[in-house]
C-alpha positions as a Markdown table, in Angstrom:
| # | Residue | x | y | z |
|---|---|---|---|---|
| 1 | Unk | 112.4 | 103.8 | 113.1 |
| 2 | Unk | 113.8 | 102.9 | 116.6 |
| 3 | Unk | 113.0 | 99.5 | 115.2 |
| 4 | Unk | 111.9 | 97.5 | 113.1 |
| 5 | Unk | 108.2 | 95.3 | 114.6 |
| 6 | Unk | 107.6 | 92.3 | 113.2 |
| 7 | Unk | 104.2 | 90.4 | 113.6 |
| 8 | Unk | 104.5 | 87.0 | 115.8 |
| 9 | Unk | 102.5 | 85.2 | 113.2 |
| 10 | Unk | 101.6 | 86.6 | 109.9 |
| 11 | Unk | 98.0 | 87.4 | 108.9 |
| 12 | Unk | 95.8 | 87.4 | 105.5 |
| 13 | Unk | 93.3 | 88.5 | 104.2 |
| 14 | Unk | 90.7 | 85.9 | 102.5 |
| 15 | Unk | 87.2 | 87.6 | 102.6 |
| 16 | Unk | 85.8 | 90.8 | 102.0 |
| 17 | Unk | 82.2 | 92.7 | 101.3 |
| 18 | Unk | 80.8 | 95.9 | 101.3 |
| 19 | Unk | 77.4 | 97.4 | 101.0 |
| 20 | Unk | 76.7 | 100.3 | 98.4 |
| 21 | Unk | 77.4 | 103.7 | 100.0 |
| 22 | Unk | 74.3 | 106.2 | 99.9 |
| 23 | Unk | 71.6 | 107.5 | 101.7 |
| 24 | Unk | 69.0 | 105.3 | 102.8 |
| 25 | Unk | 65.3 | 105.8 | 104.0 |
| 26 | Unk | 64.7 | 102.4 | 104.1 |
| 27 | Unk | 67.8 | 100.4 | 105.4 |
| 28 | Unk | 69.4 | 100.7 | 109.0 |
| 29 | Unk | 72.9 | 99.8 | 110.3 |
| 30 | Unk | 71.8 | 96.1 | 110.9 |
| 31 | Unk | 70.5 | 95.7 | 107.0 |
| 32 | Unk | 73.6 | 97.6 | 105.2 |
| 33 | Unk | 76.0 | 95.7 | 108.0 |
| 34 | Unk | 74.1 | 91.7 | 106.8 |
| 35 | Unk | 74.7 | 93.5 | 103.3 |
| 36 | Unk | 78.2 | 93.6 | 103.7 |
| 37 | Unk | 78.7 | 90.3 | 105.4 |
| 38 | Unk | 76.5 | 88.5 | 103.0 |
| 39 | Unk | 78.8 | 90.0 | 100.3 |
| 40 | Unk | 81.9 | 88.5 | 102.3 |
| 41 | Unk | 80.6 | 85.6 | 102.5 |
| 42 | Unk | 80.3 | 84.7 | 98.5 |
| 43 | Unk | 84.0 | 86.2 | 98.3 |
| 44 | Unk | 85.6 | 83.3 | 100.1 |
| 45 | Unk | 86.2 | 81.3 | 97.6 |
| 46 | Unk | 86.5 | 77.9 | 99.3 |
| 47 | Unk | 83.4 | 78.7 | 101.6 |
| 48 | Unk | 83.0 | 79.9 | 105.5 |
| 49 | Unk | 81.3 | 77.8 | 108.1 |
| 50 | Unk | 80.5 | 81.3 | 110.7 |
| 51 | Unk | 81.0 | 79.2 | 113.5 |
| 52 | Unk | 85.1 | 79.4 | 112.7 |
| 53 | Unk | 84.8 | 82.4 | 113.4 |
| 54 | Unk | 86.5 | 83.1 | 116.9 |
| 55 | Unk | 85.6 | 86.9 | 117.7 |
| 56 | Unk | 84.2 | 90.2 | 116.0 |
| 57 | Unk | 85.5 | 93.2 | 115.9 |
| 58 | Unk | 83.9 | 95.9 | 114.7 |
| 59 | Unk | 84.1 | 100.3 | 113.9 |
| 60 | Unk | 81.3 | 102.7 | 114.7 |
| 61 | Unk | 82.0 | 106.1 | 115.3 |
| 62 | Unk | 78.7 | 107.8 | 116.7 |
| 63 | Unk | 75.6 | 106.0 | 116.1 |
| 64 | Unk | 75.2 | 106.5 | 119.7 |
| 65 | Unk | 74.4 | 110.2 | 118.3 |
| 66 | Unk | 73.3 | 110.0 | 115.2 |
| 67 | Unk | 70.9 | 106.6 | 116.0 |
| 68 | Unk | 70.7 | 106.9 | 119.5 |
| 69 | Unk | 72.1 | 103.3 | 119.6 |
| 70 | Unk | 75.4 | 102.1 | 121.2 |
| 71 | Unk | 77.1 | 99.0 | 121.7 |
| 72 | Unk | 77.2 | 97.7 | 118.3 |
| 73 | Unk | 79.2 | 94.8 | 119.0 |
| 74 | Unk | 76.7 | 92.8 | 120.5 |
| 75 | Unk | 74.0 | 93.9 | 118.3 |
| 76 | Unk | 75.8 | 92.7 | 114.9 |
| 77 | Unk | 77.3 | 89.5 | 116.3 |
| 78 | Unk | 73.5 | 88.4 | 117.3 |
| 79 | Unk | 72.6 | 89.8 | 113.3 |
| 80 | Unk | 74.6 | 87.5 | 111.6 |
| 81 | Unk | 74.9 | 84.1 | 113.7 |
| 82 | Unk | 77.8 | 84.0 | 115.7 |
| 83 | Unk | 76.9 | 85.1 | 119.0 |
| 84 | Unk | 78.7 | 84.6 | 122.0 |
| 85 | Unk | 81.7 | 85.0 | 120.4 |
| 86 | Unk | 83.8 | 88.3 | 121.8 |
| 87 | Unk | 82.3 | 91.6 | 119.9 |
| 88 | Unk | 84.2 | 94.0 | 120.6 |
| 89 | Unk | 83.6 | 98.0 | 119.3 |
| 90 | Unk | 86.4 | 100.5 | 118.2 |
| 91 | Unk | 86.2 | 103.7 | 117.9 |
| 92 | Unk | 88.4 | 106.2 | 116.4 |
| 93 | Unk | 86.6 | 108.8 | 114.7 |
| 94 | Unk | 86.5 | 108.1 | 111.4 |
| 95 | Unk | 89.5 | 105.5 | 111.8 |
| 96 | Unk | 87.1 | 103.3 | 113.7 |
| 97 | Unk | 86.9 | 100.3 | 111.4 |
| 98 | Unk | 90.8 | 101.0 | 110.5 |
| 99 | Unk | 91.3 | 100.3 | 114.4 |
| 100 | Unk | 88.9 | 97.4 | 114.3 |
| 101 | Unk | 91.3 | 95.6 | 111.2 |
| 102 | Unk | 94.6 | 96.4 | 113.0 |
| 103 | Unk | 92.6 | 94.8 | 116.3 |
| 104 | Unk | 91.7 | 92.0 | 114.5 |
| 105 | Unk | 95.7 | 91.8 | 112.9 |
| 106 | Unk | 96.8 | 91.8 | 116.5 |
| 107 | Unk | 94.8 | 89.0 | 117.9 |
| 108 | Unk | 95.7 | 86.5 | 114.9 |
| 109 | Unk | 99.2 | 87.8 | 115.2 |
| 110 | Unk | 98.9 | 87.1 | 118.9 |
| 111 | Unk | 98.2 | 83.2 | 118.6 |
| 112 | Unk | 94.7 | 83.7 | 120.7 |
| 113 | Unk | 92.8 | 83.4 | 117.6 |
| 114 | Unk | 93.5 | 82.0 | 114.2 |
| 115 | Unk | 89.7 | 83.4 | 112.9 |
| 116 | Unk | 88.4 | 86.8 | 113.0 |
| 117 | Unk | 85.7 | 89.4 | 111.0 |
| 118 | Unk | 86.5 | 93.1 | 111.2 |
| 119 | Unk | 84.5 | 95.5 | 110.1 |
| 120 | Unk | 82.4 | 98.7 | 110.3 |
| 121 | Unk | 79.0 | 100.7 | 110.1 |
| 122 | Unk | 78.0 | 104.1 | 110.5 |
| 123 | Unk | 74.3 | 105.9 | 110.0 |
| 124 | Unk | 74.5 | 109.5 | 109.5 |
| 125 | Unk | 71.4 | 109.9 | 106.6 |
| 126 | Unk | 68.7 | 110.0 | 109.4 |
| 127 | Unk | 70.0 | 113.6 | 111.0 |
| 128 | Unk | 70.2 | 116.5 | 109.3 |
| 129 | Unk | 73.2 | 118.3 | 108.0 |
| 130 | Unk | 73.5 | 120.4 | 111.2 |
| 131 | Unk | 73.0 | 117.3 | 113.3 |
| 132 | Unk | 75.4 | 115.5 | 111.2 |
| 133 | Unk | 78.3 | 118.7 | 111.7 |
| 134 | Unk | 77.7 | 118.3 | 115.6 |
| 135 | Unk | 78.3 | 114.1 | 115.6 |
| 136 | Unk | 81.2 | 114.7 | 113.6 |
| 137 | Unk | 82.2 | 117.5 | 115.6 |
| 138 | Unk | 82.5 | 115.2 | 118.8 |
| 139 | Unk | 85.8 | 113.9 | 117.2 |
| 140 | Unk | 87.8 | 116.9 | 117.5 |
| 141 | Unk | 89.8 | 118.4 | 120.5 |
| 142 | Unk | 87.6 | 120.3 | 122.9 |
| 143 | Unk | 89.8 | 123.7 | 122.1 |
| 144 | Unk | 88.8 | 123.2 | 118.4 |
| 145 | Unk | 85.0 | 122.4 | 119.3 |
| 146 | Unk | 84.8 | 126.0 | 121.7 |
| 147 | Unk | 86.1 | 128.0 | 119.2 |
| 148 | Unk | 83.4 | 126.9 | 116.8 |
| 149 | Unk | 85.3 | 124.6 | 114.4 |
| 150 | Unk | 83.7 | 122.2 | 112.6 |
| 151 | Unk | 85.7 | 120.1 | 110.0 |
| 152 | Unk | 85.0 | 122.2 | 106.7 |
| 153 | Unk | 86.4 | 125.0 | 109.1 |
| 154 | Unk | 89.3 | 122.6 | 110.2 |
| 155 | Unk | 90.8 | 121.9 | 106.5 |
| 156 | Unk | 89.7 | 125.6 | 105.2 |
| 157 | Unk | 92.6 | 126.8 | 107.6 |
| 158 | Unk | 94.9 | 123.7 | 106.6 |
| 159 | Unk | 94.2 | 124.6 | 102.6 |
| 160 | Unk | 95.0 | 128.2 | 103.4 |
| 161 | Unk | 97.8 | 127.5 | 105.5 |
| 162 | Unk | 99.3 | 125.2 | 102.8 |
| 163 | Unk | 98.3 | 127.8 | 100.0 |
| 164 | Unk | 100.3 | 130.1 | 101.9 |
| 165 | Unk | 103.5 | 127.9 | 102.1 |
| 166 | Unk | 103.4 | 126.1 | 98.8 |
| 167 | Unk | 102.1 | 128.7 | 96.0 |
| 168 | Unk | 99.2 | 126.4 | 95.2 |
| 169 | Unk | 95.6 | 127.7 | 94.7 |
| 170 | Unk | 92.2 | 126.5 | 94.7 |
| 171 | Unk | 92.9 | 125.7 | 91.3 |
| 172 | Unk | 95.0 | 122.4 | 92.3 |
| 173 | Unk | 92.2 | 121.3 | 94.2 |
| 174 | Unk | 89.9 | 121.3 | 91.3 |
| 175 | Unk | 92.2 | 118.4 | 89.8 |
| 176 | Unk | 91.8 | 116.3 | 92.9 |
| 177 | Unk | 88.2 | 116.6 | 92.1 |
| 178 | Unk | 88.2 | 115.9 | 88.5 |
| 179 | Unk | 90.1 | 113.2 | 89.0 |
| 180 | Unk | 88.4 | 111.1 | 91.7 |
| 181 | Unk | 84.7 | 111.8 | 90.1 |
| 182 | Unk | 86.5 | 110.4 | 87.0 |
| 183 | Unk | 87.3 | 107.2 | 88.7 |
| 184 | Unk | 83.5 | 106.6 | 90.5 |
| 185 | Unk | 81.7 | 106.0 | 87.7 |
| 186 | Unk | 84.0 | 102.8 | 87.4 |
| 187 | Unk | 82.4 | 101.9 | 91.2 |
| 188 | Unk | 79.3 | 100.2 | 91.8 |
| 189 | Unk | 79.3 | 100.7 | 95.4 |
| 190 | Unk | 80.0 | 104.8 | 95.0 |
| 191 | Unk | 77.4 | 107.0 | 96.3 |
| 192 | Unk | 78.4 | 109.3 | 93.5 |
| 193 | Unk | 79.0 | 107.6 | 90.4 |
| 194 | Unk | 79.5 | 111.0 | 87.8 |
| 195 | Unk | 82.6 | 113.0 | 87.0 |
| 196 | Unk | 82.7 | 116.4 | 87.1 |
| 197 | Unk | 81.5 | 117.1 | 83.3 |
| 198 | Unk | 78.6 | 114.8 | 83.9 |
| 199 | Unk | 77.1 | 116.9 | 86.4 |
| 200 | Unk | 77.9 | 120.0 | 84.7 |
| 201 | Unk | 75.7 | 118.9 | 81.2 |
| 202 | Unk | 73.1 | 117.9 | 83.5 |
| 203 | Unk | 73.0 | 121.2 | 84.7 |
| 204 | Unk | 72.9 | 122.7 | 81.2 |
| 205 | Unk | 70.2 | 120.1 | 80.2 |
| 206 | Unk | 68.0 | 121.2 | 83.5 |
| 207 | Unk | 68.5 | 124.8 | 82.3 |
| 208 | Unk | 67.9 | 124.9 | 78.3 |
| 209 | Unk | 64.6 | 122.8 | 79.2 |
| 210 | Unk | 63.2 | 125.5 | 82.2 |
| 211 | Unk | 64.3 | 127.9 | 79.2 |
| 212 | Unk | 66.0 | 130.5 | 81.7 |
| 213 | Unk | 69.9 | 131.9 | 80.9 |
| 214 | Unk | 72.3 | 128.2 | 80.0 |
| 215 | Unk | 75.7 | 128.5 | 82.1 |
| 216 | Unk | 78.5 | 128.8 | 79.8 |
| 217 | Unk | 80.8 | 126.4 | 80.9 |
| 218 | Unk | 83.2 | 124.9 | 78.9 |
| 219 | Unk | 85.4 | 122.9 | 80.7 |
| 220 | Unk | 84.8 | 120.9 | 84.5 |
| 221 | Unk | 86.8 | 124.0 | 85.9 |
| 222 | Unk | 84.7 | 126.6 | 83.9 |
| 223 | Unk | 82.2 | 124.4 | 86.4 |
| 224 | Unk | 84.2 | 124.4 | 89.8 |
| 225 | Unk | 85.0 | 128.1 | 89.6 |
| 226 | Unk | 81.2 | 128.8 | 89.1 |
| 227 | Unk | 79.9 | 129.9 | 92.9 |
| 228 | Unk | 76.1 | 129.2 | 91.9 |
| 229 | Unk | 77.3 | 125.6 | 91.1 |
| 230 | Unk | 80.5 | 125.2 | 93.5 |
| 231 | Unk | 79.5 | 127.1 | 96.3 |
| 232 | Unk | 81.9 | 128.4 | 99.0 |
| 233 | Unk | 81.6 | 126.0 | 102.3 |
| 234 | Unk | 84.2 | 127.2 | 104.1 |
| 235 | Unk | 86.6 | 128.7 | 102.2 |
| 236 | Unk | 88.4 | 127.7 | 99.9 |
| 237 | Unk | 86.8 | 124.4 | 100.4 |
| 238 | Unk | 83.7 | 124.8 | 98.0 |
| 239 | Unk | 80.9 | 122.2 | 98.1 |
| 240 | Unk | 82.5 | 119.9 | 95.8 |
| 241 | Unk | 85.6 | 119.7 | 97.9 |
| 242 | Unk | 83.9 | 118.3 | 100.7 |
| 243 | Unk | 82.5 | 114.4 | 101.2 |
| 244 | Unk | 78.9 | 113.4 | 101.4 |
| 245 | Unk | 76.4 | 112.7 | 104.2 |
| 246 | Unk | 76.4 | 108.4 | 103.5 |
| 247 | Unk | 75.2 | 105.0 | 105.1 |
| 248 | Unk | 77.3 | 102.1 | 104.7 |
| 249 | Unk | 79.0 | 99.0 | 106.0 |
| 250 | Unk | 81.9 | 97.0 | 105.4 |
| 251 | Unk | 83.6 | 93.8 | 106.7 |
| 252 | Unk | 86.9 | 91.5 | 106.0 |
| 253 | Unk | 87.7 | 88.6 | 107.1 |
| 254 | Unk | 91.2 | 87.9 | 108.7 |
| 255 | Unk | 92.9 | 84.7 | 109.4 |
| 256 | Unk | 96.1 | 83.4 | 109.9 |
| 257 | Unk | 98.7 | 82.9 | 107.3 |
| 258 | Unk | 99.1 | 79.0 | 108.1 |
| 259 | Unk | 95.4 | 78.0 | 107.2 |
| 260 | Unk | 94.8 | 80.7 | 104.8 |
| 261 | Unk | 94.6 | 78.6 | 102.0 |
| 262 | Unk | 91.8 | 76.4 | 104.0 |
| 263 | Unk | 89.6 | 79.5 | 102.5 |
| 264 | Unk | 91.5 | 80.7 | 99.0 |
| 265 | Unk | 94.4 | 80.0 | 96.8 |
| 266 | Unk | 94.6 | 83.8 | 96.6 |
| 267 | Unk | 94.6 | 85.4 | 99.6 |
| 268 | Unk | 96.2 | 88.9 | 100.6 |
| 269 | Unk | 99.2 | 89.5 | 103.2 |
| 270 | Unk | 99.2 | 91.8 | 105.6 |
| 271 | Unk | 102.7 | 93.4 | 105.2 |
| 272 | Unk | 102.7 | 96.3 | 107.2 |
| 273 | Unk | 100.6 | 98.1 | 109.8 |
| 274 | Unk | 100.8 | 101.6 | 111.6 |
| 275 | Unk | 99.2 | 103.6 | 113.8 |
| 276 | Unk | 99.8 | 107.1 | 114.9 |
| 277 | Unk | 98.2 | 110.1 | 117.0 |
| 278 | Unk | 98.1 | 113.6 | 116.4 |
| 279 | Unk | 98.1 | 117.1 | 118.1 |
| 280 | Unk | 94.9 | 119.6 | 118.1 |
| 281 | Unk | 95.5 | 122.4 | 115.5 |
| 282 | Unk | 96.1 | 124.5 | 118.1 |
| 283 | Unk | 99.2 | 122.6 | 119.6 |
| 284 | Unk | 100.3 | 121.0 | 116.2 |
| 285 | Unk | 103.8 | 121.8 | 115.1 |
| 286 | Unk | 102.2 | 122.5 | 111.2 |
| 287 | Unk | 99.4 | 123.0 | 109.6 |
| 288 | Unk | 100.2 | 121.4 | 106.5 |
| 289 | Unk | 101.3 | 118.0 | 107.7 |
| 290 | Unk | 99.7 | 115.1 | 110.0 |
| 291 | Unk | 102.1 | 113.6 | 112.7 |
| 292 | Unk | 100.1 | 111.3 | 113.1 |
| 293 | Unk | 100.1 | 109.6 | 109.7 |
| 294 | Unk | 103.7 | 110.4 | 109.5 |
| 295 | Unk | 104.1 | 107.6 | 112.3 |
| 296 | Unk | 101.7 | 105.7 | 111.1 |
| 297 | Unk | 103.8 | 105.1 | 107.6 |
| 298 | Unk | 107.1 | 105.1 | 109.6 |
| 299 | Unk | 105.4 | 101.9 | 111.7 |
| 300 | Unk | 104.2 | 100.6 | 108.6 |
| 301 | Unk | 107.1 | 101.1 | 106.6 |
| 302 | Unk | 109.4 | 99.7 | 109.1 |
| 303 | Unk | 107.3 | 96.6 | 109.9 |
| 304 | Unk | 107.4 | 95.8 | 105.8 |
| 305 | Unk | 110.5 | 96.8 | 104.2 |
| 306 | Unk | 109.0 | 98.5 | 102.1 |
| 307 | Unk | 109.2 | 102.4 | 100.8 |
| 308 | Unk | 106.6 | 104.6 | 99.6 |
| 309 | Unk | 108.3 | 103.5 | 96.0 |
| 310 | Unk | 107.3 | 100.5 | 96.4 |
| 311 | Unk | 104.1 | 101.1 | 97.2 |
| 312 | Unk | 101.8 | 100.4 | 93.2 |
| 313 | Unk | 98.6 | 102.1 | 94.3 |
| 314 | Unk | 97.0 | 103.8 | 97.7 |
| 315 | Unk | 93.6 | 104.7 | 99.0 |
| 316 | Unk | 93.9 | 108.0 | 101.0 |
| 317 | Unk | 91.9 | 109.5 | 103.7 |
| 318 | Unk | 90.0 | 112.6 | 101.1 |
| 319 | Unk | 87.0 | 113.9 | 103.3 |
| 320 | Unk | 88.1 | 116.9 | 101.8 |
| 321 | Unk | 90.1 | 117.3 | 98.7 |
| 322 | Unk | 92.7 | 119.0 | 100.5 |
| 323 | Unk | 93.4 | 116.0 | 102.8 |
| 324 | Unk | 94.4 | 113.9 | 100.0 |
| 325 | Unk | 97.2 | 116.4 | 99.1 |
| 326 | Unk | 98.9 | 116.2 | 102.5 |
| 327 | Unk | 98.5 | 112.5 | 102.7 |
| 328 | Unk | 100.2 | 111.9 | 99.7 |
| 329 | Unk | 103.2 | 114.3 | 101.0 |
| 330 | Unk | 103.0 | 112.5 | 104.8 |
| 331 | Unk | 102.7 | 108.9 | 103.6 |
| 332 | Unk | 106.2 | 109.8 | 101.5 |
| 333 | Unk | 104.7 | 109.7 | 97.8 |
| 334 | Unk | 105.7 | 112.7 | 96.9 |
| 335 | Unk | 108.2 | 115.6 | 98.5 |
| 336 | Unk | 106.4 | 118.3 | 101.0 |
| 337 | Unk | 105.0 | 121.0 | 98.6 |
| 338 | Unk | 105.1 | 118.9 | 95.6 |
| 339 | Unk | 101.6 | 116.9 | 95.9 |
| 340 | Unk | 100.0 | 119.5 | 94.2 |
| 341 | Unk | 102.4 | 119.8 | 91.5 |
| 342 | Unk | 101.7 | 116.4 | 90.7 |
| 343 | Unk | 97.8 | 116.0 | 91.1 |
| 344 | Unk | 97.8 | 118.7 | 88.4 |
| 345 | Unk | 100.6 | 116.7 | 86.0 |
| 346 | Unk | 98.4 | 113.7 | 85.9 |
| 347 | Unk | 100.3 | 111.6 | 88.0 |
| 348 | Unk | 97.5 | 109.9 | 90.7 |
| 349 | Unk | 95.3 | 109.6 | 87.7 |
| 350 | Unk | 94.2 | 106.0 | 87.4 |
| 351 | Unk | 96.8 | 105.3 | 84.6 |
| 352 | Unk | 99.3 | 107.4 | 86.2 |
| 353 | Unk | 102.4 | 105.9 | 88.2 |
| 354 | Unk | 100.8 | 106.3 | 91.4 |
| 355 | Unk | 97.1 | 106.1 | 91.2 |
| 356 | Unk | 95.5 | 107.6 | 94.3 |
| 357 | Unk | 91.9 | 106.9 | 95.4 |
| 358 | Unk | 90.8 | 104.7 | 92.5 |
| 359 | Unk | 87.6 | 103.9 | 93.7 |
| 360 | Unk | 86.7 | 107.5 | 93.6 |
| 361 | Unk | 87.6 | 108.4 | 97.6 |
| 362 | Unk | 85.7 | 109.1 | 100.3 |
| 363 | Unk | 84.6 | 112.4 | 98.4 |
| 364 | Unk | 82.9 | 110.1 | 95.5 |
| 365 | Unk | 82.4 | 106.7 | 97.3 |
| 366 | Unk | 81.1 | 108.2 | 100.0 |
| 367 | Unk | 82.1 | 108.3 | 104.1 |
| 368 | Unk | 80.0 | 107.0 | 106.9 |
| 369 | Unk | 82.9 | 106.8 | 109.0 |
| 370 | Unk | 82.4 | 103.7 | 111.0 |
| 371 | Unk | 82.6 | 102.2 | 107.7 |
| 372 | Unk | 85.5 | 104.3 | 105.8 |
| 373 | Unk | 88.4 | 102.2 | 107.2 |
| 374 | Unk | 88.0 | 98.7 | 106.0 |
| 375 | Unk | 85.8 | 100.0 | 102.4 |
| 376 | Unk | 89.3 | 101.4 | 101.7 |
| 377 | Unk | 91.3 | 98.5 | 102.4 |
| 378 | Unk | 88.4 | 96.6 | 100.6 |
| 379 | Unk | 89.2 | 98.4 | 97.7 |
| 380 | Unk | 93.2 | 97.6 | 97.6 |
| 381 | Unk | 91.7 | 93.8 | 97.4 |
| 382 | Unk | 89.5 | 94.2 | 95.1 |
| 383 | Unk | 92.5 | 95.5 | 92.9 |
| 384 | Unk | 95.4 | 92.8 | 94.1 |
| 385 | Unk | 92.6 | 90.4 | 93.4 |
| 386 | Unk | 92.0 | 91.4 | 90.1 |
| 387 | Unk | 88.2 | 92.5 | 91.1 |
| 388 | Unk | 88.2 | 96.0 | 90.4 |
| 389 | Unk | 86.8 | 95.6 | 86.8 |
| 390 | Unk | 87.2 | 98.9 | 84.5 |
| 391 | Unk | 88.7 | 100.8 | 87.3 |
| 392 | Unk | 91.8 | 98.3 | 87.4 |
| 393 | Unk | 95.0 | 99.9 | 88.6 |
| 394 | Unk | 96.7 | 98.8 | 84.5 |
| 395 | Unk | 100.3 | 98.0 | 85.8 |
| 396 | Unk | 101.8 | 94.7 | 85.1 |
| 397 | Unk | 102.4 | 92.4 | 88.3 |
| 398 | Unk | 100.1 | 94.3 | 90.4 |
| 399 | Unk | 101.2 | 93.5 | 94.0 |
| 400 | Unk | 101.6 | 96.0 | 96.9 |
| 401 | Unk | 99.0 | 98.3 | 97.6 |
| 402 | Unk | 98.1 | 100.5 | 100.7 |
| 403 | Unk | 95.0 | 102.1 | 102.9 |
| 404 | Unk | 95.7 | 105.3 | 104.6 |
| 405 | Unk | 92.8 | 106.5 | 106.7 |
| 406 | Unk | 92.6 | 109.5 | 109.2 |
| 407 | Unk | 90.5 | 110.0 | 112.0 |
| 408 | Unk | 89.6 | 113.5 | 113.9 |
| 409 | Unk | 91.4 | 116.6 | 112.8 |
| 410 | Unk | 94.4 | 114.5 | 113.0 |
| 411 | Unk | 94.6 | 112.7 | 116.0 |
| 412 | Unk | 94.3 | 109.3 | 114.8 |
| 413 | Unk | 96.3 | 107.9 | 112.0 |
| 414 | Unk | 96.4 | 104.2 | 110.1 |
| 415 | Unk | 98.4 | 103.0 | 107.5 |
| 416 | Unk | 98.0 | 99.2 | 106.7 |
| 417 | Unk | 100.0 | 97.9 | 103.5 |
| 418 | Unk | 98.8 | 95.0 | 101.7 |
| 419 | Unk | 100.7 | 92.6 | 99.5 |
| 420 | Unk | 99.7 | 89.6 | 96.9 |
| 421 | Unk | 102.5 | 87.3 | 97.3 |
């Protein structure tokens, strides 16, 4: 690091709500985004009188696609009471909301404002899954989008470049899998809230009682390797190594570090913050690492001084289960080549010593992109605060946690480290 940034006033975090992920007939952007804030709102525990609130800002990738509905700013500060403050939209693919938090950082950090709500919505449930691939689409490089790539495409050729250099298999992303359907069902807000071996008995319940042939699988892999369950997608991403189609909002509420405990006795600290941008695939200097978060964590890093071993706990950016592998190499967890290595030994297992993606990831949780950034930095409060219930990170002195989220086919980056003080 050239050197080492330093906020001119520290920030904390003292609020924080999310809706449930899912796919929703009968709620819109505005009712999952009051959701969320109403959820915040019960989460301060010393109370929050909306008019303190000095300015909004807030992610959405493309609901100007998928709804036909732009500036959200606007829209949501008129939903929930607090109009005319500043509203102010960020987009970064599916870093949007992440942007909109490090926004809000900046402008406490700053000294303009001492109150702000971040946050982030996206609607994807009312296109189809073709309509969906071409929103989504949008956010990578126009050499990627005339070829034909879309984003299973994208991380097919990053698994089987990494494959390639590493020795791993298919195989190693099964344990991803397993392990982050093993930590949903500890989730009430996941969109899918099974592990692996739940879904597979359900399947062999569904088949003894149409009385046709029973699969016999024995184990969640007999499962994965299975093509009439685990269907190819883009290979070798197979259906369960891809994210759903979801709905969802999310918001937090910043403030500065000199009045935080007008609002809790408990509040978070921002310790470190980074952002980073990435090459197209097809100017990238590897396949099988992201520049872009590699900056990211060197900003971060730097700004806290802190190392990845210091780190108890991290959300990563999974939209595919081979994302998680290079995050967890970029981010400095584990060496280049060795993520998969130690997926497969247990060790980003919830009571492993560097749980990864305990609220089940974006694959599990769910990802409507607008909303990804802040759920997962929603999810390291919920576990410094002691609010994660069963899923609980079970270390001792649980402090320092982190929220990696990725944007694009790389080309945006955050990495925001949170600390209980």
């Amino acid at each position: 690091m050239k050197n080492r940034r330093k906020l001119g006033r520290g920030v904390a975090v003292v609020g924080a709500g999310m809706s449930k992920f899912g796919m929703y007939k009968d709620k819109d952007s505005k009712d999952l985004f009051f959701e969320a804030y109403q959820e915040l709102l019960t989460s301060v525990d010393k109370g929050l009188d909306p008019t303190d609130i000095d300015a909004l800002y807030v992610g959405n990738f493309s609901n100007d696609f998928f709804m036909h509905q732009s500036h959200w700013g606007p829209i949501l500060s008129e939903l929930i009471g607090v109009t005319p403050i500043p509203a102010t939209r960020t987009e970064g693919a599916c870093a949007s909301s992440a942007l909109a938090f490090r926004e809000g950082v900046f402008a406490i950090a700053s000294g303009f404002y001492d109150v702000v709500l971040v946050g982030g919505v996206e609607e994807m449930s009312k296109c189809s899954t073709e309509q969906v691939a071409e929103g989504l689409a949008l956010a990578a490089v126009p050499y990627e989008n005339q070829v034909g790539f879309t984003f299973p495409g994208v991380f097919g050729t990053i698994a089987t470049a990494y494959f390639a250099k590493y020795g791993a298999s298919h195989e190693n992303l099964m344990d991803i899998t397993i392990k982050s359907h093993n930590n949903a069902p500890l989730n009430p807000k996941a969109q899918f809230p099974y592990t692996i071996r739940d879904m597979m008995n359900q399947k062999i319940e569904k088949a003894k009682a149409k009385g046709g042939p029973v699969p016999q699988w024995q184990t969640e892999k007999d499962f994965l390797r299975d093509p009439r369950a685990n269907p190819p997608v883009a290979w070798p991403m197979h259906l369960y190594d891809c994210c759903p189609i979801s709905d969802g909002a999310s918001c937090m509420l910043l403030v500065a570090e000199e009045i935080a405990k007008n609002f809790t006795d408990d509040p978070l600290h921002v310790a470190g913050i980074g952002q980073g941008s990435g090459r197209g695939l097809n100017s990238a200097p590897t396949l099988t690492s992201f520049e872009a978060t590699k900056r990211a964590a060197e900003e971060a890093y730097g700004m806290s001084g802190l190392t990845p071993k210091d780190i108890q706990f991290a959300e990563v950016h999974d939209c595919f289960s081979m994302a998680e592998l290079l995050h967890i190499e970029d981010l400095g967890f584990f060496k280049a080549g060795e993520g998969y290595k130690a997926v497969s030994e247990g060790l980003t297992r919830l009571d492993g010593p560097m749980p990864i993606n305990t609220s089940g990831g974006l694959k599990c949780k769910g990802h409507p992109v607008g909303a990804t950034g802040v759920s997962q930095l929603i999810e390291v409060w919920n576990q410094l605060r002691n609010k994660a219930g069963k899923r609980r990170v079970p270390k001792r002195d649980l402090r320092i946690g982190a929220a990696h989220n990725l944007g694009g086919t790389g080309g945006t980056s955050t990495f925001t480290i949170l600390e209980r003080r």
